[in-house]
Each structure stands twice: as C-alpha cells, then as structure tokens.
N, C-alpha and C positions, 0 to 999 in steps of 0.2 A: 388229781392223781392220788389215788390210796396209796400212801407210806407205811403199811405194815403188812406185814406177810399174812392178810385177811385171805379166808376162802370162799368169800362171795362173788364167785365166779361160777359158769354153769361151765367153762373146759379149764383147762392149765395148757400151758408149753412148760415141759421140762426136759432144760438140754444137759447130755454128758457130752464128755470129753475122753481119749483115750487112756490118758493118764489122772484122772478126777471124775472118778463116779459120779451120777445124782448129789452134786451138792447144791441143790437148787433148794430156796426158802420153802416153797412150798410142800415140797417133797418131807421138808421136819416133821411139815406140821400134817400129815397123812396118817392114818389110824395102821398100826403094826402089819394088819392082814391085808392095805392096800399098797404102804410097801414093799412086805412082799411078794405084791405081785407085780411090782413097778419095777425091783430088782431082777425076778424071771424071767420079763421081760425083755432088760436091757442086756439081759448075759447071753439072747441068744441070737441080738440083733448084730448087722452089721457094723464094725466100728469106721464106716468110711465118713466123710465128710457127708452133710444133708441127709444122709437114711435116715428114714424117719418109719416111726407107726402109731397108728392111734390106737387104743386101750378105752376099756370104761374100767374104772375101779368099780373091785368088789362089793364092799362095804359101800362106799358113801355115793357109789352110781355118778360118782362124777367123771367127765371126758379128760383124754391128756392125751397130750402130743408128745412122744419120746423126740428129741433130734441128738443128732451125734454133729457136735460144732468140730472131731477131729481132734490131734495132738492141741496142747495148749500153747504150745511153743509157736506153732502154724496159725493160730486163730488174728486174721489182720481184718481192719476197718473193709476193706473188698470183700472178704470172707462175710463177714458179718450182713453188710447187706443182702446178700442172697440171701444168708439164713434166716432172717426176718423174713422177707418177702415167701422165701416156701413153708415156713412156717404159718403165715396166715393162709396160706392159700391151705395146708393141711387142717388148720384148724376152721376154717369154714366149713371144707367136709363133715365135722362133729356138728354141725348143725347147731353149735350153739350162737346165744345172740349176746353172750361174754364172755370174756377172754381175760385168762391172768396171767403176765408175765414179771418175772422178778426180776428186775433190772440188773442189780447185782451179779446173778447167772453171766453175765456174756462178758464180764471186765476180764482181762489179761494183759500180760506182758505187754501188748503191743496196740490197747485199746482200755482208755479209760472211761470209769463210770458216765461222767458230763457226755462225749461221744457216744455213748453207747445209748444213754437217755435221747438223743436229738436225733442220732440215726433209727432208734426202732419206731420212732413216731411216725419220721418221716419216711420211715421206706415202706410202716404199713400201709398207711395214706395210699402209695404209689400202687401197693399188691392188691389194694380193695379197690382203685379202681375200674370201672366197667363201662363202655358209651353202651345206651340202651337205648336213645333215644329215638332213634327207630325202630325198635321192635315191640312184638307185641309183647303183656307180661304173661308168664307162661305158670300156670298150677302148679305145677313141677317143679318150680324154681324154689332151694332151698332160700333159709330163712337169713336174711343179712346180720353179721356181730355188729354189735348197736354199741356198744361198751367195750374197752379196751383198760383193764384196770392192771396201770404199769404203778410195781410195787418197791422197794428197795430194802437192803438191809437195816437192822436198827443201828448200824456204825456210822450206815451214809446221809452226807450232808441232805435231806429233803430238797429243803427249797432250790437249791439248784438244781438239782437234777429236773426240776417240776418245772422250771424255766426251761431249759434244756428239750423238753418233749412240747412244751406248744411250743415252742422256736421251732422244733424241727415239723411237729402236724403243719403248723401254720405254712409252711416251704413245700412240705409234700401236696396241700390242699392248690397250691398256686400253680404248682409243675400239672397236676390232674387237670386246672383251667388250661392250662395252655393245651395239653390233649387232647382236652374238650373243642374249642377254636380249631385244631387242626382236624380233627377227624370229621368234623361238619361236610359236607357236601360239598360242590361250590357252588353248587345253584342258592344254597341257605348263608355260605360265607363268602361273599361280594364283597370291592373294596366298601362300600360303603356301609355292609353291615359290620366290617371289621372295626373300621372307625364307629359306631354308634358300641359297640364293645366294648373298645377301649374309654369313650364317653362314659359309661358305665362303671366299669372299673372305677378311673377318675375320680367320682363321685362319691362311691363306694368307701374306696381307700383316702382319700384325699391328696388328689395329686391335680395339677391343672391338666386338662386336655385343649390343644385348639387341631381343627379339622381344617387344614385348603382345600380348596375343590381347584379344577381344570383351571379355570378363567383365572385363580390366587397364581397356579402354577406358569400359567401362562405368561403373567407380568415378570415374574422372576425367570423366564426362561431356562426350563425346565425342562428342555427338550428331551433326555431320556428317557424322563418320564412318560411324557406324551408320546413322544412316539410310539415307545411299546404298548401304551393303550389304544393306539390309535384303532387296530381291530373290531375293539369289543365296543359292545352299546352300554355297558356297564361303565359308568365313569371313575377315574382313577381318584383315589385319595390321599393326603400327604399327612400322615397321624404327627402332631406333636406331643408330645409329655410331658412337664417338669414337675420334681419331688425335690423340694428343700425342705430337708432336714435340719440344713443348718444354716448360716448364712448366705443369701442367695449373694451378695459380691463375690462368694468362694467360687474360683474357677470348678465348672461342674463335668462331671465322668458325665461322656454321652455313649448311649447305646444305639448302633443301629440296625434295624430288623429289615428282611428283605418278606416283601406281604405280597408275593404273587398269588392269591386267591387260586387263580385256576394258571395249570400253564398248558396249552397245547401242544405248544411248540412253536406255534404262529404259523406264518408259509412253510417253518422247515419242519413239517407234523412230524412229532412223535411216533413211532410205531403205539400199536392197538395194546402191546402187551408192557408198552410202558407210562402207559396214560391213567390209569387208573388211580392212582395214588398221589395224581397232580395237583390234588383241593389242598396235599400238607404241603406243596411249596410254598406256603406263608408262614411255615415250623419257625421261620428267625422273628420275623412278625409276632407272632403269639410269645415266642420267650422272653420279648422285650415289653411286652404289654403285660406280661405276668409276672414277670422279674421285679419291672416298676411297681405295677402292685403290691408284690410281696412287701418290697423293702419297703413301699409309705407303713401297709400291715404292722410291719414289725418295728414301724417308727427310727431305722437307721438313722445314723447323724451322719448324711450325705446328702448332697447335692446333685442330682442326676438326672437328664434330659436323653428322652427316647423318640426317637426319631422313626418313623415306617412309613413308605410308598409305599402304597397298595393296588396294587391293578393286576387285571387279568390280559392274558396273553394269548388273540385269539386268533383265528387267520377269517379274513374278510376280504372284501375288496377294498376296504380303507384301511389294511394292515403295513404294518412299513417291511419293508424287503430285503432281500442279501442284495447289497450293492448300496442300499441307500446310506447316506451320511446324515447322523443328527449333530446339532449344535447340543452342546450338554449347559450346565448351569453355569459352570467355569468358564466355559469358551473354546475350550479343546473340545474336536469335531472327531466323533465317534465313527468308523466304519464297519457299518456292520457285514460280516461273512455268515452269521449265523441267526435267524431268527428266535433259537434256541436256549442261546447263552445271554438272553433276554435281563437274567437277577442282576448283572454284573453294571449292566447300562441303567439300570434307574439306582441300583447303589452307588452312583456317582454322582448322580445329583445330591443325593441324600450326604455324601460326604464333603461336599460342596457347601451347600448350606450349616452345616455344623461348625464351620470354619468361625463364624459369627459368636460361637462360643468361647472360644480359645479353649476347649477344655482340658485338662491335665491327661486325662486320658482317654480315648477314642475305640469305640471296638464295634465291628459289623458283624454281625451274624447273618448266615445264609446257606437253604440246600442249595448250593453251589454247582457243585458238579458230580456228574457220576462217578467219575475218576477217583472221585476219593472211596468213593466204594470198595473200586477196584483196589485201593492204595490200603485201606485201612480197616476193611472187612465192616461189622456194624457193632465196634465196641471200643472205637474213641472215634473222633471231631479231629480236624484239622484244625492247625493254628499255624498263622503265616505272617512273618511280621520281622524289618528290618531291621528293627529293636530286636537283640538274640536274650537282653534279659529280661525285656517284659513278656515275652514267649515263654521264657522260661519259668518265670511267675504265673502266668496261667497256665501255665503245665502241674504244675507245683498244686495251683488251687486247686482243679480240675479232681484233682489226688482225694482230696479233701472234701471237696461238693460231694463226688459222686459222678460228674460228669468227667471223663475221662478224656485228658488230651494230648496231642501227640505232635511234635512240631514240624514240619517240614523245611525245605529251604526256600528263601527269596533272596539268591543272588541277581545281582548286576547285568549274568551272562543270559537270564531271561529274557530280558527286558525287548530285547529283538524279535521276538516270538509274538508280540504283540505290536509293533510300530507299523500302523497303517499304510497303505499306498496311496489312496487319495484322500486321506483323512489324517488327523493325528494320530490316534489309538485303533485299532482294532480288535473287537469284541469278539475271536473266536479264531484262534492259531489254524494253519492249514491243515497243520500235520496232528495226531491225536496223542502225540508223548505230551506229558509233564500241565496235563489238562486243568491239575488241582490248580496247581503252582502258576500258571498262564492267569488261570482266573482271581486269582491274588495278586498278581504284577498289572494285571490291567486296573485293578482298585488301588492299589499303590500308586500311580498316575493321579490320581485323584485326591491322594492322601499323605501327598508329600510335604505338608505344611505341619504337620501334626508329629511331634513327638516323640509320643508313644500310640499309635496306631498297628492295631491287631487284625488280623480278618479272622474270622472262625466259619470253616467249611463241617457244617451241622447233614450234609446228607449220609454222609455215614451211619447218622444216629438217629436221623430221622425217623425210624420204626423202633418197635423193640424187639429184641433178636427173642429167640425160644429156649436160650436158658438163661433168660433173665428173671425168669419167673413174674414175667409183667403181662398184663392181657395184651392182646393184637393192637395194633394200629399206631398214631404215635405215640412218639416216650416221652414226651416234653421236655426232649434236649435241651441244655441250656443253660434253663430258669435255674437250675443250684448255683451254678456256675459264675453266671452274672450278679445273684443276690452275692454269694462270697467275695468275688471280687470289690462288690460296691462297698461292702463289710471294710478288707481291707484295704483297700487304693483311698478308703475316704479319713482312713488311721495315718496316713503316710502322706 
C-alpha cells in the first residue's frame, strides 16, 4: 500500500461531504487550475448521499470520481460500504487500470481509520467481482483496475492500516469464492465436485479435509442424508474440515453448511419459475468452505471444524416420498410431508455427527426457506436460536461483518407445528405460517445437546439485491459473518 498522498494513479476518488468540502489528500496536491475545476464542479452537483460524477482534469488529464459521502454526522460503517462499492463501479467507467484513494477521506464520528482501511479493501474486492466463466470475452469490454493504490495521511499510523486492507482484501477475495462455487451450474457443481473444492481449498490454505462417501455414510446411518439422495445418480458427499489454529485439545466452533448442489424439489417439483436459481442452494456449503478458508488465509488463533452434506435433490423412481419415514443418524425418525423441505433433513444428520465434538459453539447455515424471504425481504439472514444471547451476539457481529442479521423467535409454542404422526419429527408443517421458524424448531430437535447452537436462514441473501451495487447472482452470504465470529468466539 502506498502511504503518501503520491499521484501515481491513472483516476482518483475524491469524496465531499455536506458540511466539509474536498478535503481529500489528493485534491492538495492538484495543480491550482485543476482545482478549480474540481471545486466548479462539486458546487454544482447534488449534495445527496452517492451522487457522483466523473471529471478529466484540465491540466494534468487525469480522471476523478467526485462522490458526496452526505452530512458527516450521518456517514456510518453501512453507509460507507455502498460508497466504496459504487465508487469502484464509477471509477471503472474511467477506464482506468489505477485507482487512488486516500484512506483518511472517509474517517468520521462514527467510523475509524483501521475500519475504514479493512472495509474499502474488502468491499472493493466484493464490487470488482464479475462470474464470466461462461461467456465469451467481448472487444468492447472495458479495461479491468489492475492497481488500487490506498493512501493515508502523513499523521496516520501506516502499518496498521496496511494490515487492515489485506485483512480486509484477503475476506473480500474468500466471499467472491464462495460466489464463485455458487453461481456454477449444477451440472459443473455436484456433490462430488463440491467436495474436490473444498480438497483444494484445504490444501491451498492449510486446513485438513476428509471426504465420506454413501457406503462411510451408510455405516453411520445417515439416513437423511441418503434418503434425500436417493433420487439422483450423483452420489452424495459428507465434506469434513478442521483448521487449528491453536490447540487442537481446545473444544472447537463448528460450522455447518447445507451443500444441496441442485434442488428440484424431488416428487414435490418446484414450479418452472422457481427452479432456476436451484444450483445456489449449496450458498451455506460454499460460506462454510470459504469462511474455513479464509480464516486458516488469515492464520486465526481458532480451532474450527466445517461440516457439509452435499447432495442433489432429484425426483426419480428411486426418490424418497411424502409419507415416507427415514431413520436419521440420531435415531429420531423423520416424517417426511414435503419432498421440498429436503435442507432441513440432512442438516440433522450433520448436527448429529458434530455432537462428537463437544464444540463450544455450534452454527448451521442454510437457504432454508422461502419464508424468510417473505419475512425479511433480501437485506438480512435469519437467526434462530434458544440461546437469546448468542443470537444477540450474532446479530451484533453480523453489524460488523457486513452481513446483516436479524433474529427471529424460537419458542416452545412451536414446537407442535413439527411433532410427527407416525414419525418423531416432521419435515414440513401442514399449514404455511411461521415456515422460517418451523424450519429452525425442526433442527433444534436435533440440536438440543449443544449450548450455544444458532441456525442462520441465508435465503434471504442468497442473491444480491440491486442497490447493493454488487453484480447479479450470489452475494456470498455469510463468509464475513462466520470469519468474525471465528475472530471473536475464539477470544472468549
């Protein structure tokens, strides 16, 4: 990271504020007749929050991004990431292939330098990403910023802040994998290439991976799992993880991801116009395999084990049925009503198995349910959990990541809503109220042994909304969310 307010850059971002004109570094060091024309410029723009325009200065032909970050009183950590992200997306338009922004610019009341260093890294990271990997490359396609040269004043501490920004690239580069895994096809992301992924990773980062297959699953009876595979000719996968950081005797935070590859729906198909976007139902999968990543990445002092069933959900004549009962890995006999509410029944097994951990703290992630859609529009994640203050704590991080969370309730008076007729549990309530919450009471069954046990309903955020200023497809929900917590739950 360049530490001086140099201008060897081929654009600039330079942001004002309603109350604090152009006091950006760069803007000093501009030859008389190009601030001039920087100041004409900004007196005649809008002072609302994100307006922005691009400029060539006169003299020195270089590009600049005006933005207006707003009163400075108003400028918050939330604020702030958008304005980075449509900030790059503007200065890409300049067609330049470097970018200088001066760190210093975006500190205020309510947001310090070190945050401000870790957030612009990581949210450019998140605004530069693009999945191309199917397309052709097109002539037309402007020139990619190759260079981001993040600068600071001469009062501020350097080296931290230069920590600060690959901490935060390094996080934003991990959420962009996870993207990447989910927005694949499902014919290219099978469980079994999910698992050779996360092998990769593993390897990569230094974390162990071990892979079961059917026949591993089978000895352990695993019947949620299998069953719901039972469909597809693809065979199901059981991903294991572990990342010691520090002592492996330390009881370790386990993660678990729900890696449904594709879901149909099975016998109970999906309608045509909600099928398409079925390859990210492994979104909790990918956060947990890139979260793990991150944090071996960033060498955390944590002990953390990631768990993910992987299988596709398909209807066949070897598919399992509404009406049938599987035996799960616990021994509680699952009824199924729905062939659809399929994430819920192999994330039992999966928390079944974790039991052998004793971990201090426990969290599944899963696109869960549409409900929470309905419940929470696409700009927080469900959190459900009969712990009210380790919900509250991941509500608290959530603030923090970036990922945004929001808590719902799991009372007692649920619990009906799911108690089987010829089964123990059942996977899919009659009636369609309180659908989030149903699919959290039924993995609380499962998860009664534990603690501090969370569930995280990620279908909310599954995509990224359109003033995120993120490209299409998924967000890589999650992964901040999960390295934060691994951060702090591994301090405590």
């Amino acid at each position: 990271m360049d530490t001086q307010a140099s201008l060897d850059a081929e654009s600039y971002l330079i942001p004002f504020s309603q109350n604090v004109k152009l006091s950006s570094q760069f803007f000093k060091h501009f030859s008389p007749l190009d601030q001039e024309y920087v100041k004409a410029t900004a007196s005649v723009m809008k002072e609302d929050f994100l307006e922005s325009a691009k400029i060539l200065l006169p003299e020195s032909r270089k590009k600049c991004v005006l933005i207006c970050l707003g009163p400075k009183e108003d400028w918050t950590l939330r604020r702030a990431r958008l304005l980075f992200r449509k900030s790059f997306n503007s200065l890409r338009e300049c067609n330049a292939r470097s970018v200088g922004m001066c760190l210093s610019d975006f500190v205020g009341p309510n947001i310090d330098i070190s945050t401000v260093a870790k957030e612009a890294a990581l949210n450019v990271e998140m605004a530069a990403y693009e999945f191309k990997e199917y397309k052709q490359k097109s002539e037309k396609e402007a020139p990619t910023i190759e260079t981001m040269v993040y600068t600071v004043a001469p009062s501020t501490r350097a080296r931290q802040c230069e920590k600060q920004v690959r901490m935060g690239g390094t996080i934003g580069r991990h959420v962009n994998y996870a993207r990447t895994l989910s927005n694949i096809p499902g014919s290219d992301m099978t469980p079994s290439k999910l698992a050779a992924s996360a092998k990769e990773c593993g390897k990569k980062y230094g974390f162990d991976v071990q892979v079961l297959d059917e026949k591993e699953m089978r000895k352990l009876g695993m019947g949620g799992v299998l069953g719901v595979s039972r469909g597809s000719s693809e065979e199901a996968t059981f991903i294991i993880m572990e990342y010691t950081g520090t002592s492996a005797k330390r009881a370790p935070i386990v993660f678990v991801g729900k890696g449904i590859t594709f879901d149909s729906g099975g016998l109970n198909l999906k309608p045509s116009n909600s099928m398409d976007e079925m390859h990210m139902d492994m979104s909790g999968g990918a956060a947990v395999i890139s979260a793990l990543s991150a944090i071996a990445d960033l060498k955390l002092k944590a002990h953390v084990i990631g768990l993910v069933p992987a299988v596709e959900n398909m209807p066949s004549g070897q598919s399992y049925r509404p009406g049938d009962v599987l035996t799960s890995m616990s021994g509680k006999t699952i009824e199924i009503a729905n062939t659809d509410a399929e994430g819920r029944v192999i994330l039992a097994d999966a928390l079944t198995y974790a039991e052998q951990y004793k971990p201090t703290h426990i969290i599944d992630v899963a696109t869960l349910t549409g409900a929470c859609v309905i419940a929470l529009g696409h700009h927080a994640l469900a959190v459900l959990s009969p712990n009210d203050l380790f919900a509250k704590t991941i509500c608290e991080t959530g603030e923090v990541s970036g990922d945004y969370a929001w808590q719902l309730p799991l009372w007692n008076e649920y619990e009906s809503d799911i108690r089987g007729t010829v089964g123990d549990v059942l996977n899919a309530s009659k009636s369609r109220e309180a659908g989030t919450i149903n699919g959290a009471m039924f993995l609380y069954q499962f998860a009664k042994s534990f603690k501090h046990w969370a569930h995280l309903d990620i279908a909310s955020t599954m995509t990224t909304a359109s003033d995120q200023h993120l490209s299409k497809g998924a967000s890589g929900t999650g992964v901040r969310l999960l390295v934060e917590l691994a951060h702090c739950l591994s301090k405590k």
